[in-house]
FINUVO-444736 format. One record per residue (C-alpha): residue number from 0; x, y, z. Coordinates in pm, 1 decimal. Layout:
<nodes>
<NUM <X Y Z>>;
...
</nodes>
This chain:
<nodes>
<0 <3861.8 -1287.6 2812.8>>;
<1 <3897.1 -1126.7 2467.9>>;
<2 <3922.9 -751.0 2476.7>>;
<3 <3597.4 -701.0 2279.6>>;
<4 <3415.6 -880.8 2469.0>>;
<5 <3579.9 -725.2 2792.8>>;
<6 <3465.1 -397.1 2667.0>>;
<7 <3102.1 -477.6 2559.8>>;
<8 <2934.4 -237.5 2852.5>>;
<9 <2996.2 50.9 2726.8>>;
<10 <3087.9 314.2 3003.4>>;
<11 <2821.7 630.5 3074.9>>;
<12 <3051.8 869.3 2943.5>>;
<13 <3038.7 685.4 2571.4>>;
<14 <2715.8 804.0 2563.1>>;
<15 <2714.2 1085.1 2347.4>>;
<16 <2910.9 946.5 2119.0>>;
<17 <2692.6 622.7 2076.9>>;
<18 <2434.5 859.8 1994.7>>;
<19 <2588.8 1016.7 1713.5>>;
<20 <2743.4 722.8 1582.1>>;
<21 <2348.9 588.3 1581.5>>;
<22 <2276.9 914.3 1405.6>>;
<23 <2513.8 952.7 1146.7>>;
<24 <2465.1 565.9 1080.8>>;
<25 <2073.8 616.3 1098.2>>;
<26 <2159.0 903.6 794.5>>;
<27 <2339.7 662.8 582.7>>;
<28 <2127.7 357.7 575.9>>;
<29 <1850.5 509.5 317.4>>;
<30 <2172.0 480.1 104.3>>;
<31 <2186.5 123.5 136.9>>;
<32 <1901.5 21.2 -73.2>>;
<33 <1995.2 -273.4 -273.1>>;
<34 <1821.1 -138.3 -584.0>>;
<35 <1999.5 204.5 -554.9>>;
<36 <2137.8 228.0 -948.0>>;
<37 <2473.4 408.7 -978.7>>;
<38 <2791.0 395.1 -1151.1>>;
<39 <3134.8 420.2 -1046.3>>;
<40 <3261.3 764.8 -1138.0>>;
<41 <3467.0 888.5 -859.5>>;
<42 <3734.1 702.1 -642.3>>;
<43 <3968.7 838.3 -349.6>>;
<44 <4310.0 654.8 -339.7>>;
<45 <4459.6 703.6 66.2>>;
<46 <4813.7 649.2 102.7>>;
<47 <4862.4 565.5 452.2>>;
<48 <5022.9 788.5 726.1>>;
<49 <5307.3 1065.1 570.9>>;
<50 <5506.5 1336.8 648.3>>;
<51 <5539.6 1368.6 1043.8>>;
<52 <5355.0 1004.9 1061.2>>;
<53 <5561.7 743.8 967.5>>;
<54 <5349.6 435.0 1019.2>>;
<55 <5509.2 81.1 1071.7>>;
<56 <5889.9 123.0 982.2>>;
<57 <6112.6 -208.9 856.4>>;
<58 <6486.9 -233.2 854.7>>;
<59 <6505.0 -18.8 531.2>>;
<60 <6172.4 130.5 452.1>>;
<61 <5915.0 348.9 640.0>>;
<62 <5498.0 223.1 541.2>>;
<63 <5430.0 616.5 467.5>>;
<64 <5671.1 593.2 119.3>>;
<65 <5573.3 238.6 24.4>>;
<66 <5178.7 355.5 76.3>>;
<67 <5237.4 651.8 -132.4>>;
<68 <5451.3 531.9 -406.4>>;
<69 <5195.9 229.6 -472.3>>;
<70 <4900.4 439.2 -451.1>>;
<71 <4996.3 692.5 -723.8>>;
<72 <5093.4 357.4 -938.5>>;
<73 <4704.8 212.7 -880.1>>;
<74 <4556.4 588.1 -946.3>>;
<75 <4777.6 611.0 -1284.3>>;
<76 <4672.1 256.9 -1361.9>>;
<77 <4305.8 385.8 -1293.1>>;
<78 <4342.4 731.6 -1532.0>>;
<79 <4473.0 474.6 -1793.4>>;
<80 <4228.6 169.9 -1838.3>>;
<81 <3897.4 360.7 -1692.0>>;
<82 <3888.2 682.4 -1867.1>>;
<83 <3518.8 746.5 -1727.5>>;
<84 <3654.8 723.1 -1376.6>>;
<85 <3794.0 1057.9 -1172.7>>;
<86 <4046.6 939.1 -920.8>>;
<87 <4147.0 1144.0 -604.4>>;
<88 <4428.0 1156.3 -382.4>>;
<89 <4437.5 1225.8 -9.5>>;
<90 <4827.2 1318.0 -51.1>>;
<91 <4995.1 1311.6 -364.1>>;
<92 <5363.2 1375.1 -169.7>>;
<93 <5530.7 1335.2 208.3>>;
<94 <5244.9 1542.2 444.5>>;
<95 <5089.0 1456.2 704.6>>;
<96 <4714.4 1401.7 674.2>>;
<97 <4482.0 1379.0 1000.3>>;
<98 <4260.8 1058.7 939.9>>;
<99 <3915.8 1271.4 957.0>>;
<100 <4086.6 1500.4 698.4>>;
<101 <4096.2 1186.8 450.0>>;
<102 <3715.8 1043.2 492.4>>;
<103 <3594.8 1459.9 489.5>>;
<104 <3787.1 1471.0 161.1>>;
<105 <3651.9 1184.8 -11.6>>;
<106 <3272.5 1224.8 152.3>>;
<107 <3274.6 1592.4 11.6>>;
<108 <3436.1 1503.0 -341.2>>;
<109 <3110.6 1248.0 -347.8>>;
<110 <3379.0 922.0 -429.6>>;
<111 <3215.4 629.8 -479.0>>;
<112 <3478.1 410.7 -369.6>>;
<113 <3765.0 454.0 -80.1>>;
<114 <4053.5 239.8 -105.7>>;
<115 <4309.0 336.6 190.1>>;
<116 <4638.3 175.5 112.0>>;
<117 <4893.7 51.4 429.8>>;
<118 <5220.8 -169.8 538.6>>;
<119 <5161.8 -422.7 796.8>>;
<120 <5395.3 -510.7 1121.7>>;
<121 <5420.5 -747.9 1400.7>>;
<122 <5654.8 -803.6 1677.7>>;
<123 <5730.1 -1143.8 1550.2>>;
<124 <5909.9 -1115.9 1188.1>>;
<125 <5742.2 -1450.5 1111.5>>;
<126 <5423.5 -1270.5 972.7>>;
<127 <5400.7 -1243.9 603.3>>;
<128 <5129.2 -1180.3 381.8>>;
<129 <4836.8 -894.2 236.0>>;
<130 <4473.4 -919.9 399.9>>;
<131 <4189.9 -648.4 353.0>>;
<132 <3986.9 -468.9 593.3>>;
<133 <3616.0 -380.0 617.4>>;
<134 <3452.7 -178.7 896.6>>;
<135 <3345.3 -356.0 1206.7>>;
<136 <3352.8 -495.2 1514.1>>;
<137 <3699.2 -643.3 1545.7>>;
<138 <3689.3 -1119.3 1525.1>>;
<139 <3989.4 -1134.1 1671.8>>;
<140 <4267.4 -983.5 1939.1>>;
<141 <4506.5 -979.1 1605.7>>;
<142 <4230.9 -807.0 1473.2>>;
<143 <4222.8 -496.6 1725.5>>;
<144 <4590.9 -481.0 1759.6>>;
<145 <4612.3 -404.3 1385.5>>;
<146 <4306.7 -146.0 1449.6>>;
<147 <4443.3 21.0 1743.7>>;
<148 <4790.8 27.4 1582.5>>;
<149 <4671.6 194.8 1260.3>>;
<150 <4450.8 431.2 1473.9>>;
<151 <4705.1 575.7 1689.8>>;
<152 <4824.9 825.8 1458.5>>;
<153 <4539.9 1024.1 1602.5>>;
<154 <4787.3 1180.0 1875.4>>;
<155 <4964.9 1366.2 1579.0>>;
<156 <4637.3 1574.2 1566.8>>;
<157 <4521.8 1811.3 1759.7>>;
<158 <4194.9 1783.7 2036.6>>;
<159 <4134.9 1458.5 1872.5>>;
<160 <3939.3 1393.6 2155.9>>;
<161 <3639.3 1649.7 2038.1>>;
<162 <3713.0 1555.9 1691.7>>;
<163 <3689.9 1186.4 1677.9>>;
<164 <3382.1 1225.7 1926.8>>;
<165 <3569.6 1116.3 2258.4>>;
<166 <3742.6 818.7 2106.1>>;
<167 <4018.0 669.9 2290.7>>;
<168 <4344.6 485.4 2069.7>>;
<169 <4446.4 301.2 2350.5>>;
<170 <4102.1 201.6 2466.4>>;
<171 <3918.6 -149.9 2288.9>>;
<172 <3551.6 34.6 2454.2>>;
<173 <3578.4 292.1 2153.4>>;
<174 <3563.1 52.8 1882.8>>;
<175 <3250.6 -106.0 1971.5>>;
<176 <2990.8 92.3 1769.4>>;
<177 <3173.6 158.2 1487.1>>;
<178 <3053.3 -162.6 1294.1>>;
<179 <2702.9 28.8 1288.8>>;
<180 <2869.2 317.8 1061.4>>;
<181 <2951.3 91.0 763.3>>;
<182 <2698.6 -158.0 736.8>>;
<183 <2504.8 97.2 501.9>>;
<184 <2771.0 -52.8 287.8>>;
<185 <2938.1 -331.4 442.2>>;
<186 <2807.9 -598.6 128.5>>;
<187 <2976.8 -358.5 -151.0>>;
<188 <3278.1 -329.3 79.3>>;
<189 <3317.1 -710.7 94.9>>;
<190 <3281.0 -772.6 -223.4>>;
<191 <3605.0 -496.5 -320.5>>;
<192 <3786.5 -643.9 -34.8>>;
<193 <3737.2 -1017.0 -168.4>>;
<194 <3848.6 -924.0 -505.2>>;
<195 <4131.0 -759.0 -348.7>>;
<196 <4233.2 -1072.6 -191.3>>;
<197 <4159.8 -1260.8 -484.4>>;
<198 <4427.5 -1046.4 -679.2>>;
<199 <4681.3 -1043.6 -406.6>>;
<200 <4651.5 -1412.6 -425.6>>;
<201 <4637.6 -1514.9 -783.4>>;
<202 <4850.0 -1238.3 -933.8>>;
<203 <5100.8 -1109.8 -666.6>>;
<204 <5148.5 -1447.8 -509.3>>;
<205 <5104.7 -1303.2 -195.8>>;
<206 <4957.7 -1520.1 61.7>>;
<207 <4602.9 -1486.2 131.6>>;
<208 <4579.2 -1377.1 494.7>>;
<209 <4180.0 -1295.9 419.5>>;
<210 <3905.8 -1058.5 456.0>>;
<211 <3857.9 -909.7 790.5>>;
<212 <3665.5 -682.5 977.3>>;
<213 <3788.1 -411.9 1243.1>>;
<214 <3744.6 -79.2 1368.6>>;
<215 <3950.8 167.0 1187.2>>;
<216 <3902.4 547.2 1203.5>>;
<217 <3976.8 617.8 859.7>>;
<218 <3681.7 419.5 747.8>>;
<219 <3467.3 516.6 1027.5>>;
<220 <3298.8 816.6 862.5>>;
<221 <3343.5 712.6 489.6>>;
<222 <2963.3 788.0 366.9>>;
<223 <3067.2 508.3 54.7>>;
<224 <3182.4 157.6 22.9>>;
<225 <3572.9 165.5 173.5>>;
<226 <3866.5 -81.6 207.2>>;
<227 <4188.1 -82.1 420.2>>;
<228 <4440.5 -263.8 263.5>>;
<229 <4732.3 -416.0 423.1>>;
<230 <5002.4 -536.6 167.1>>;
<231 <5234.6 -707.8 340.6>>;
<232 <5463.2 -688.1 642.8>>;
<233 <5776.0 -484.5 713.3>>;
<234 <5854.1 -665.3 995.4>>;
<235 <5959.5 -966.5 795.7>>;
<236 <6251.6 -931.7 624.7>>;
<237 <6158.4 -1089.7 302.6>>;
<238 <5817.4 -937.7 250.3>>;
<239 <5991.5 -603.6 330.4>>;
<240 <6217.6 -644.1 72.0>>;
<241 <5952.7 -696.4 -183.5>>;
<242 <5759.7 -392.3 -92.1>>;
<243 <6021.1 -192.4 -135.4>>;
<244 <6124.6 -328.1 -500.6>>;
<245 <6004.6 -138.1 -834.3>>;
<246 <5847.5 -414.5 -924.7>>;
<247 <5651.1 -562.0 -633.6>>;
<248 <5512.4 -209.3 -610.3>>;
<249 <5362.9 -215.4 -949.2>>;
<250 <5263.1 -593.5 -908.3>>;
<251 <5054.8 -497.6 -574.4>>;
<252 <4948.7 -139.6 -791.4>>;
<253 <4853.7 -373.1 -1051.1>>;
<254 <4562.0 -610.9 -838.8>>;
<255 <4432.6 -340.7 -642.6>>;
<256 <4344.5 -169.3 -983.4>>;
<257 <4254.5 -503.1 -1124.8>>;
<258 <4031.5 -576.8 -828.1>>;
<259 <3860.7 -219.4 -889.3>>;
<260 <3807.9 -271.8 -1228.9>>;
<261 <3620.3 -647.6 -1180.3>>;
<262 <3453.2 -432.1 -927.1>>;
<263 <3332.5 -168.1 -1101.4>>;
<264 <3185.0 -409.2 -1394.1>>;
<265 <3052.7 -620.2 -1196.8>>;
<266 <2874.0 -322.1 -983.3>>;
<267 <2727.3 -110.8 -1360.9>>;
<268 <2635.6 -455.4 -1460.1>>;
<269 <2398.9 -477.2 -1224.1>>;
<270 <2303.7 -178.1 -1210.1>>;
<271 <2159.6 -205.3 -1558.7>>;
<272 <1879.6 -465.1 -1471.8>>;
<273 <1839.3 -373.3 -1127.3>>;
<274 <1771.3 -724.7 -1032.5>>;
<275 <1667.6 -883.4 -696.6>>;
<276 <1644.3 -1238.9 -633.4>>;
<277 <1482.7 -1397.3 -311.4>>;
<278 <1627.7 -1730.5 -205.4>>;
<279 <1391.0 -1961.8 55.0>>;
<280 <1727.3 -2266.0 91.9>>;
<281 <1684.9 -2511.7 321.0>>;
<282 <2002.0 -2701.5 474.6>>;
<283 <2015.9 -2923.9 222.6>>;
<284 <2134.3 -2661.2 -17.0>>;
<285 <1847.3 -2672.8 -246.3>>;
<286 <1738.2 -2370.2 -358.4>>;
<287 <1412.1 -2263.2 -546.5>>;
<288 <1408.9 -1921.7 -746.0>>;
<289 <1093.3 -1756.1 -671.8>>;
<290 <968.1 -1388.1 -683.7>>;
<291 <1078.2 -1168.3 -435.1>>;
<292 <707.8 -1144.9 -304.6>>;
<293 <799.0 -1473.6 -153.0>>;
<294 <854.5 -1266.1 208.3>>;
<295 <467.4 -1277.3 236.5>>;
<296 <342.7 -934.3 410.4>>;
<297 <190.0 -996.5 738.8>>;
<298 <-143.3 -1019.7 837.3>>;
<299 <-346.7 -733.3 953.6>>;
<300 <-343.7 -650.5 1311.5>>;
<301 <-685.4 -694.8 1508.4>>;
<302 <-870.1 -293.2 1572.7>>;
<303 <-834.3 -420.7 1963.0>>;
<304 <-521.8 -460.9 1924.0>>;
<305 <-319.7 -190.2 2063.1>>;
<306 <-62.8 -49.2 1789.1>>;
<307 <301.7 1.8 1867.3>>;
<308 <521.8 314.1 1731.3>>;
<309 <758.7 -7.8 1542.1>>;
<310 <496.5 -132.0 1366.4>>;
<311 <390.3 -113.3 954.8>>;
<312 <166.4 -310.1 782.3>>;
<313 <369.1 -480.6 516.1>>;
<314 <655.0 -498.2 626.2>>;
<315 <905.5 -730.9 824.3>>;
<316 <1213.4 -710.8 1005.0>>;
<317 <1452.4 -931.1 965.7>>;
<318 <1801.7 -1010.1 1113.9>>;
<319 <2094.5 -1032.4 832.1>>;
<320 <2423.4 -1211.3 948.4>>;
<321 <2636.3 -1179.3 713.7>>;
<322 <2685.0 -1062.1 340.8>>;
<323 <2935.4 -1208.6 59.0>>;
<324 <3040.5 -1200.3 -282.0>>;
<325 <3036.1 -1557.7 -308.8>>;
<326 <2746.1 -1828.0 -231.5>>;
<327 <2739.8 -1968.1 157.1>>;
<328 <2567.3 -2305.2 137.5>>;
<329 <2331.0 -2293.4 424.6>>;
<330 <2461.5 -2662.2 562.4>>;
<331 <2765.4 -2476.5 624.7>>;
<332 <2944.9 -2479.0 967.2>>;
<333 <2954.4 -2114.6 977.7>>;
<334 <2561.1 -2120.1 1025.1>>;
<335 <2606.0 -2302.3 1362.9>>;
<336 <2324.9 -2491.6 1298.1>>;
<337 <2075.1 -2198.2 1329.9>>;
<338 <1755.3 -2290.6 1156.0>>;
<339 <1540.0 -2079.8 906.3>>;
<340 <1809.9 -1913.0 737.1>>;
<341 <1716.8 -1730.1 421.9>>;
<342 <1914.9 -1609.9 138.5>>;
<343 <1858.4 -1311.2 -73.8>>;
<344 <2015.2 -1191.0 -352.8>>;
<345 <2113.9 -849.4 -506.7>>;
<346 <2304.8 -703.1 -724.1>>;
<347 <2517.1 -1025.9 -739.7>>;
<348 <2568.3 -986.6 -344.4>>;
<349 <2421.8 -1288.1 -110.4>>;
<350 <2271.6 -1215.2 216.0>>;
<351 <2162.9 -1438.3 466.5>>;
<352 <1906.1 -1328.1 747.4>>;
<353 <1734.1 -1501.0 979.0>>;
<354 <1375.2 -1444.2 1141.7>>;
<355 <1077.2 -1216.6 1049.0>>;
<356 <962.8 -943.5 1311.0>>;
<357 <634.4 -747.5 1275.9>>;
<358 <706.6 -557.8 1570.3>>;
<359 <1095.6 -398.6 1583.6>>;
<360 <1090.1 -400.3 1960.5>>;
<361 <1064.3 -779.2 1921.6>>;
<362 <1348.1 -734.1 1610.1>>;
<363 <1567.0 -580.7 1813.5>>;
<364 <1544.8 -815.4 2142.5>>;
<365 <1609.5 -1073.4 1855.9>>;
<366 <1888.9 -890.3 1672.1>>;
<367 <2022.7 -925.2 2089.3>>;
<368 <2022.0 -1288.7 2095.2>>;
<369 <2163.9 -1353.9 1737.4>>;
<370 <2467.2 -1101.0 1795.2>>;
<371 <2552.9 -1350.4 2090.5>>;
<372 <2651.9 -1573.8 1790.5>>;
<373 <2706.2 -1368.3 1531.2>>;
<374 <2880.5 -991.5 1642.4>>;
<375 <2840.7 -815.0 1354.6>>;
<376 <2434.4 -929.6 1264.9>>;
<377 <2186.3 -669.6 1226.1>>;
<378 <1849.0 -545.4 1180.1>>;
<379 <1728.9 -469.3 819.6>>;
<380 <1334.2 -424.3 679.1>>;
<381 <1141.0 -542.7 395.2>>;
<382 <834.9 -440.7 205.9>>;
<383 <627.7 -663.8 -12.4>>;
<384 <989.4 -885.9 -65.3>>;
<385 <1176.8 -587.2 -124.6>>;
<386 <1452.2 -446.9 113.1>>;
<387 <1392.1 -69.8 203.6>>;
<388 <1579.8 164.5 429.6>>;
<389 <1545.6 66.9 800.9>>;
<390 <1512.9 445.4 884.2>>;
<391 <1240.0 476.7 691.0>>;
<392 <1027.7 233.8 822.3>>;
<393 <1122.3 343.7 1179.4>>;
<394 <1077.5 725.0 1136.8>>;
<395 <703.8 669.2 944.5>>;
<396 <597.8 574.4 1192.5>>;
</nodes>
């Protein structure tokens, strides 16, 4: 049985911290707006591990120099080509940096980005290739052994127990509601972390090992969009020596800053019209452009009807499954057949949801049955066609 599914009853003494993982999340989703306007002014560069803190170590190299040396090379990169942009360091030389230290630093400096850079490793040496991470619930055992591996440093620190809110390294049960911290801005995060991949690809000639989604600590608190970056492996011999080279560094320096630049235009040029499109596909693929009134408001309740405390007149709940950078057509496999799934478009990102809940006790017993299929689904509200804040909805009322 996979570990993550193993672990899905979360013991009594996870409690508390589910509780303030629900409230810290239940903070950041007013941020999540889709027609929040903003431009990217401020981004925090994390070179993985340093000074005591090795991370993974090949047969010439330790990850904590390679991190370093190729995040300066992306900040300088960043000072050069995007002189409107401030970048920030979590260590600019060989210290050791707890992992809350680094998300404190770049949630108090107000970043708008977070771009954590690391080495891969694997037992076998026959792994080779750069993949990105996003925050959430881990798809795969791979997946949580890269999680757990990275997240282990937190026995350099001291009572990491109290500060990391009783989270275990060694145990998969801790990871479980840490996909509900970043979906606030799990869409912007994909989208970096696909044109990450798309760099690493196309420009480094690295091979393409994806975008995936697990529970790291350093992105756990990050109140912004935030990427972990894996750039290759120095467990394989070959990819090891690359990393280590002048010139790979600058090539994988190069396409991360490439990948925040495409970024960054393509995030102020939506920003400047603000836009929001509502897609009603069937599976044929077909879609028809209408007003985002299409979500029709419900109808009134009857006076004898009792009201509930999750109810607003207006508004719907609605289940997303998944957000991209790129268009899913809705015959796809990845739908599992699932009928009445909707697309809706902002700010050039494409989310699909499923349902529409007047009540959210009935949106979360549905947001249940979906995460059965889909782990990482979740709940979000809309208003006359327009997607507002879960939060608020809730707490009005």
């Amino acid at each position: 049985m996979p570990a993550i599914i193993k672990y899905l009853t979360v013991q009594t003494k996870s409690l508390g911290f589910i509780v303030f993982a629900w409230l810290l999340f239940s903070s950041h989703v007013a941020l999540s707006n889709p027609t929040d306007v903003y431009r990217i002014k401020k981004v925090v560069i994390d070179a993985g591990h340093g000074g005591k803190d090795s991370g993974a170590r090949g047969k010439k190299a330790f990850e904590k120099d390679i991190t370093l040396a190729v995040a300066l090379k992306v900040g300088s990169y960043i000072t050069t080509h995007c002189k409107d942009v401030e970048v920030l360091y979590t260590r600019t030389e060989d210290v050791f940096v707890g992992l809350d230290e680094r998300t404190k630093f770049a949630n108090e400096s107000g970043a708008d980005l977070f771009i954590s850079i690391h080495c891969n490793a694997n037992p076998s040496k026959a792994p080779f290739g750069a993949e990105t991470y996003v925050m959430g619930l881990h798809k795969s055992e791979e997946n949580l052994d890269v999680a757990m591996r990275e997240n282990a440093v937190i026995a350099y620190e001291d009572d990491y127990t109290t500060k990391y809110e009783g989270y275990d390294p060694n145990s998969a049960e801790s990871f479980i509601i840490f996909n509900l911290m970043q979906h606030s801005f799990l869409d912007q995060s994909l989208i970096v972390a696909s044109l990450l991949q798309d760099e690493f690809r196309d420009r480094v000639k690295r091979k393409d090992r994806g975008v995936k989604q697990a529970g790291f600590l350093v992105l756990w608190k990050a109140s912004m969009p935030s990427v972990l970056v894996e750039l290759g492996f120095l467990s394989n011999a070959a990819e090891e020596e690359f990393l280590i080279t002048e010139n790979g560094q600058d090539y994988l320096a190069s396409a991360i800053y490439r990948a925040f630049r495409d970024y960054k235009n393509r995030i102020e040029a939506r920003s400047n019209s603000s836009t929001e499109t509502y897609f009603d596909r069937n599976h044929n693929g077909s879609a028809s452009n209408t007003p985002s009134s299409k979500i029709n408001p419900p109808q009134p309740e009857s006076k004898n009807q009792p009201a509930t405390a999750s109810t607003s007149t207006g508004v719907q709940f609605k289940v997303q499954i998944t957000a991209s950078g790129k268009q899913i057509p809705l015959n796809s496999p990845y739908f599992k057949n699932l009928d009445g799934i909707e697309e809706y478009v902002a700010d050039g990102i494409f989310k699909y949801l499923i349902g529409s809940k007047q009540n959210y006790g009935e949106a979360l017993e549905f947001n249940r049955q979906i995460r059965e299929l889909f782990p990482d689904a979740f709940i979000v509200a809309f208003r006359d066609g327009k997607q507002i804040p879960l939060n608020q909805v809730v707490s009005d009322n």
